[in-house]
C-alpha positions in Angstrom: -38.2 -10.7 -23.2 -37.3 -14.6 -23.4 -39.7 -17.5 -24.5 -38.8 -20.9 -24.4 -40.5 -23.0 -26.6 -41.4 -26.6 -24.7 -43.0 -29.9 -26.2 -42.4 -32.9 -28.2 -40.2 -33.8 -30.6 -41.3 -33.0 -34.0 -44.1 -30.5 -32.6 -42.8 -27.4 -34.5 -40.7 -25.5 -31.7 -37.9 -24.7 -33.9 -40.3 -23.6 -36.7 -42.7 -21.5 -34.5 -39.5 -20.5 -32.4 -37.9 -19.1 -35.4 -41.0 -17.0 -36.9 -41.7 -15.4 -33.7 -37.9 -14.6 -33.1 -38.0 -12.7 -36.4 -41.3 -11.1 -36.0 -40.0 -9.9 -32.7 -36.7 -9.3 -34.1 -34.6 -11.1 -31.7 -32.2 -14.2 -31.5 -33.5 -17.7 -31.8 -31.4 -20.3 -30.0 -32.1 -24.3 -30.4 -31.2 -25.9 -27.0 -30.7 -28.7 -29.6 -27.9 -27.2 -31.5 -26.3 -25.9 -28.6 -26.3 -29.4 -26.9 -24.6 -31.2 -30.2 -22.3 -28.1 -30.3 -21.2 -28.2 -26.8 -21.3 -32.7 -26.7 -19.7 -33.0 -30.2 -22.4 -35.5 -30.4 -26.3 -35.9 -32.1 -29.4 -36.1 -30.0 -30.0 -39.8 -31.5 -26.4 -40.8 -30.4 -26.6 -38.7 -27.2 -30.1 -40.7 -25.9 -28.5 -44.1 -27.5 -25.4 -43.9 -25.4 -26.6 -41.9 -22.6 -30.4 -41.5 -22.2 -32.8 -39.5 -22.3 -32.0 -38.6 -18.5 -28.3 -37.4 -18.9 -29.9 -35.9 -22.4 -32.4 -33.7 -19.8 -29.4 -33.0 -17.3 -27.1 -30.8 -19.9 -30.5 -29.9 -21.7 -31.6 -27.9 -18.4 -27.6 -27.0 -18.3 -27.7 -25.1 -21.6 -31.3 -23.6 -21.0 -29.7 -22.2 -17.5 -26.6 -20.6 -19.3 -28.6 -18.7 -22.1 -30.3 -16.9 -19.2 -27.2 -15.9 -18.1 -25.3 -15.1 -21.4 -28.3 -13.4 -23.6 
């Protein structure tokens, strides 16, 4: 089973995300985390230089490789 958590920033996703990963006991991912990991930048930074569409390009780039690798 996979759930991914949509909305707006600040709307609790990563909190909610988290409890229901544990109830269920499976793996929580942040798209977030991934996407400074695999940038070597933050979000902020990312939107500043780039914007928020290149920020939605790799977003829906990560999201599509987590279906693949978990």
């Amino acid at each position: 089973m996979r759930i991914f958590l949509v909305g707006m920033m600040g709307a609790g996703k990563s909190f909610y995300g988290k409890k229901i990963a544990t109830t269920h006991q499976k793996m929580f991912l942040d798209s977030d985390t991934m996407i400074e990991d695999f940038l070597q930048k933050d979000i902020a930074s990312l939107f500043e230089l780039k914007g928020e569409w290149y920020f939605r390009k790799i977003e829906n780039k990560i999201l599509k490789s987590t279906v693949d690798k978990y």
